[in-house]
C-alpha positions in Angstrom: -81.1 59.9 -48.2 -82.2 63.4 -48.1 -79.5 66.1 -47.3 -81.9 68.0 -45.5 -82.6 65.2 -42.8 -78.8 65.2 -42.5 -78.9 68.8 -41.4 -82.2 68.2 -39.2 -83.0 65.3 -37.3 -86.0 64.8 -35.0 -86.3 66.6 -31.5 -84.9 64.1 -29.0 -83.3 62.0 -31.1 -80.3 63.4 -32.4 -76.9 61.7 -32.0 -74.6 63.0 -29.4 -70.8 64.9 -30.5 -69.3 61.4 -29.5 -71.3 59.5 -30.8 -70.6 60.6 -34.0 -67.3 60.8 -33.4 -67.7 56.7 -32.8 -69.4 56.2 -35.8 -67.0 57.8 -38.5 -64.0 55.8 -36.2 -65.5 52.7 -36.7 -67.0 53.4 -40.1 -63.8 54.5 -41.5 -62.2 51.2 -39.8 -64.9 49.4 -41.5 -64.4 50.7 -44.8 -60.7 50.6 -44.8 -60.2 47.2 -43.8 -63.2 46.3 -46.9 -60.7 48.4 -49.3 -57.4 46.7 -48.2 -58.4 43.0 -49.0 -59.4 44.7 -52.5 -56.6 46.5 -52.9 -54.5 43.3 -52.0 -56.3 41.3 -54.0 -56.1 44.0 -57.4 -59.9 44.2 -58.0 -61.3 47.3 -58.8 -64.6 49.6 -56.8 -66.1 52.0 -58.0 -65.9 56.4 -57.0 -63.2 57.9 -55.9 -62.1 54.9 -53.7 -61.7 52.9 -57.0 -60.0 56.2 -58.8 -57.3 56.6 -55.8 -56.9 52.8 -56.1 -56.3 52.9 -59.8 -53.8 55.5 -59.6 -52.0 53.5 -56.6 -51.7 50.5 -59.1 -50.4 52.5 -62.3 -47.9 54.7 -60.3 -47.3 53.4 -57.1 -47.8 56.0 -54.9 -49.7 55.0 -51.4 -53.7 54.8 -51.8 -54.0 57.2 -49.0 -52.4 59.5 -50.3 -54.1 59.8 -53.8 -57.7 58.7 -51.8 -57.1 62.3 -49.6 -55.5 63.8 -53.0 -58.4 63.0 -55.3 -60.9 64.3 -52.8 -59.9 67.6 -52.3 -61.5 69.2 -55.4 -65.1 67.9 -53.8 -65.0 70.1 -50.2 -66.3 73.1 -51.9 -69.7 71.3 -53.5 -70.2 69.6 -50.3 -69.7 72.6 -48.2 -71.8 74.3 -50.7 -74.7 72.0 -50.2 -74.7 70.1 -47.3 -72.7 72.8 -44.9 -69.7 73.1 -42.8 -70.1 70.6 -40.1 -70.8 68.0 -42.2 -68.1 68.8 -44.5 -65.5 68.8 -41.6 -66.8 65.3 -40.8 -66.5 63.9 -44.4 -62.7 65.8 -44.7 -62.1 63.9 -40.8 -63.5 60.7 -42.2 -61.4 60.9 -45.6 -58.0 61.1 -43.3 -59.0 58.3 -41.4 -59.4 55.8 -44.2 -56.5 56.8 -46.3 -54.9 56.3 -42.5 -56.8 52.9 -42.0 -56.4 51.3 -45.1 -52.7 51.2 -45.3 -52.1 50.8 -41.2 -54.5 47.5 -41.3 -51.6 45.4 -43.4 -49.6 45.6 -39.6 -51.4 44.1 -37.8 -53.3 40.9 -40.5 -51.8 39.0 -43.1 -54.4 37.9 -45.4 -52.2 35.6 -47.3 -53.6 34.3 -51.0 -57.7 34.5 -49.9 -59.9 33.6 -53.0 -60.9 36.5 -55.1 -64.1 35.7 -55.3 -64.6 35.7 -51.6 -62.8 38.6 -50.8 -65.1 40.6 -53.5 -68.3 39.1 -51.5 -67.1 40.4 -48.1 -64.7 43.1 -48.7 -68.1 44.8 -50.3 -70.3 43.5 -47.5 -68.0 45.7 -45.3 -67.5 48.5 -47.3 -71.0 48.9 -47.4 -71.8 48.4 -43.3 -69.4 50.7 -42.9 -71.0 53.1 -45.6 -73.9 52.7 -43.8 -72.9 53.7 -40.5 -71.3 56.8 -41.8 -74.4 58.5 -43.7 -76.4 57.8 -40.9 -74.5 60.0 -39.1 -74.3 62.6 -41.2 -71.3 61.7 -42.8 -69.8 60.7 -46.7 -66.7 60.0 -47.9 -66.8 63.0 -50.1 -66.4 62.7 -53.7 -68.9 60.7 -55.6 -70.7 60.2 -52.5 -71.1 64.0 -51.8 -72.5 64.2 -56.0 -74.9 61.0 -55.4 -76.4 62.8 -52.5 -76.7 65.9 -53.7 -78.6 64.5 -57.6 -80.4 62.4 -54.6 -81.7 65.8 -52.8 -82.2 67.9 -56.4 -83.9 64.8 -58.5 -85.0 62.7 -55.6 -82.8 59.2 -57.6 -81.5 56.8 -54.8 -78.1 57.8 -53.9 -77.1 53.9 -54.5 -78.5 54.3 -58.8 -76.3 57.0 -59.2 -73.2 55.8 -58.0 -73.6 52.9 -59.3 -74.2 54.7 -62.8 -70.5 56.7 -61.6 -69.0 53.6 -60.4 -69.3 51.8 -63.8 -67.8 54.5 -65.4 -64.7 53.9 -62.9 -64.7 50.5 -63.3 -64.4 51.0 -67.0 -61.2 53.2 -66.8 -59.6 50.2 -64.6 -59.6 47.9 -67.5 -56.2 49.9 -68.2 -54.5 47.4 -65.4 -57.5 44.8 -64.4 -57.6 41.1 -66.5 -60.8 40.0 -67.5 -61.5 37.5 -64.3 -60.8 40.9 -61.9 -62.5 43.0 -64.0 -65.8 40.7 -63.8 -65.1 40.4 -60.3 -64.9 44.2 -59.9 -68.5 44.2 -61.5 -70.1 41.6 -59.3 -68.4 43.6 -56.3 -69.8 47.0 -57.6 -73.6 45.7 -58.1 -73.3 44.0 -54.4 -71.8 47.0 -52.8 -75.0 48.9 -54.4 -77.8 47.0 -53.6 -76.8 47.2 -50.3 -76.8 51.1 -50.1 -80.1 51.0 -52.4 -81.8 48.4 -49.9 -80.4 49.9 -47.4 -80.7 53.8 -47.3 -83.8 55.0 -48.6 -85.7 57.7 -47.1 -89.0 56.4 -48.0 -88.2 53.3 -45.8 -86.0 54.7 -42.8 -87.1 57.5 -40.8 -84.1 59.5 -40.4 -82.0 57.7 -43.7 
């Protein structure tokens, strides 16, 4: 994706204040219910998702509050490069999921699903939900906000280098993850990416 089409879409086509507004509400919902049944299940993910998670499961405090946390040292490269509207977006969307992902245990009880399964659709999810946020204009600041912006200097797919910062995440987890979750954590990371990298490429989608 190229940060300048997030700036600039076509004349006639751009999406509406609400619209956007509906997108990062049910992106974040997306994503948040993806992160729950991994954070449930203790399997890692990559950026700062998997960073907040990590430091939920070695000191206990609520992934929300060390997703929001962790993120805050990212505004001023992302308001830097990609501008203030956007940036308020990412900040609005980085409340919502550290709201979502610990409101979505009320109301389903996902008792003892396989971990294999949950890594094959808690990534499916993440990355719909991934999808409809950068197509509006939005990230979930952190790693996403550096992807996009290598993405925009060297023109590398946004998905190659997270998933080059999401192994490096991965690999601090091993701290707290067994060897089955940790392999599981890798099979979730390279599904989550080919999705973005099939996904969200400029030279495919007019407007990605």
């Amino acid at each position: 994706m190229s940060i300048k089409l997030l700036h600039v879409k076509p004349k006639g086509i751009q999406h509406t204040p609400f619209e956007d507004f509906l997108a990062v509400l049910i992106g974040t919902f997306v994503v948040g219910f993806g992160v729950m049944l991994l954070k449930q299940s203790a399997i890692a993910l990559g950026g700062t998702v998997g960073l907040s998670m990590m430091l939920h499961h070695t000191t206990g405090v609520a992934f929300g509050v060390w997703f929001f946390v962790v993120n805050l040292p990212f505004y001023h490269l992302g308001y830097r490069r990609l501008g203030g509207k956007m940036i308020v977006r990412t900040a609005v969307a980085v409340a919502l999921l550290s709201v979502m992902t610990e409101i979505h245990p009320y109301f389903i009880d996902v008792a003892q699903p396989s971990p294999a399964y949950v890594v094959i659709l808690a990534n499916i999810l993440i990355g719909i939900g991934l999808l409809i946020l950068f197509r509006h204009r939005t990230t979930l600041g952190g790693f996403n906000l550096l992807a996009l912006d290598v993405q925009d200097r060297h023109n590398i797919p946004a998905g190659k280098v997270l998933m080059v910062m999401d192994g490096a995440v991965l690999l601090l987890s091993l701290f707290y993850l067994n060897l089955q979750t940790f392999i599981l954590s890798i099979m979730g990371m390279l599904i989550l990416n080919a999705i973005l990298a099939m996904n969200f490429r400029k030279d495919r989608y007019v407007g990605s």
